[in-house]
N, C-alpha and C positions, 0 to 999 in steps of 0.2 A: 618283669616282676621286680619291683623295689627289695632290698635287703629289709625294708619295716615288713614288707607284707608277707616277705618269708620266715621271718621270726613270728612275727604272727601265727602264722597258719603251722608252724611247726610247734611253736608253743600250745596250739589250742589241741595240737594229734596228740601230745603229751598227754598234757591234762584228761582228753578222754580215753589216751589208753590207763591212764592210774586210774580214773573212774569206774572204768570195764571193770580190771582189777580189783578192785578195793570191794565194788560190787557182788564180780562172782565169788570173791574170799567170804565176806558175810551174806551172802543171799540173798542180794538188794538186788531183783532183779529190775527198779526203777531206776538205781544207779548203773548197773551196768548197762541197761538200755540207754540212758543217756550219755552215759560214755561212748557208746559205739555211735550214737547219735553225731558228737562231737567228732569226733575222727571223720564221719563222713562228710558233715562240715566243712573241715580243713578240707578235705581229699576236690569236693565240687570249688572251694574257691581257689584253692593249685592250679585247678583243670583250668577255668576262665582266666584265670594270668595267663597259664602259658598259651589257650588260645590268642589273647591280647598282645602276646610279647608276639608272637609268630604273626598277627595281622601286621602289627607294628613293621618286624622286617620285610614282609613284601612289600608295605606300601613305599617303602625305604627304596627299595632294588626299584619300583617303577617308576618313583622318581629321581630315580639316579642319586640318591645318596651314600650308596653303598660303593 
């Protein structure tokens, strides 16, 4: 996982945790739905880096580059 794609994706948890936030502070529950929407977001494209980065190393070790 790149350093852009981790600021990214940690930038976008932010954002929808202020959104939950700000939501269940005034009562939006459209906003805080999409807040938590956003966080899950970030959390499924986390997971598929680090499966990618962990594919990335085995294929590494099989061909001996490690």
């Amino acid at each position: 996982m790149g350093i852009k794609d981790k600021f990214e994706n940690k930038a976008e948890e932010l954002k929808g945790r202020a959104k939950e936030s700000a939501g269940a502070a005034t009562g939006d529950a459209d906003l805080e739905n999409e807040g938590k929407a956003d966080q899950v977001s970030s959390g499924v494209k986390k997971a598929a880096e680090t499966v990618k980065d962990k594919a990335n190393e085995i294929a590494a070790k099989i061909a001996g580059d490690n």
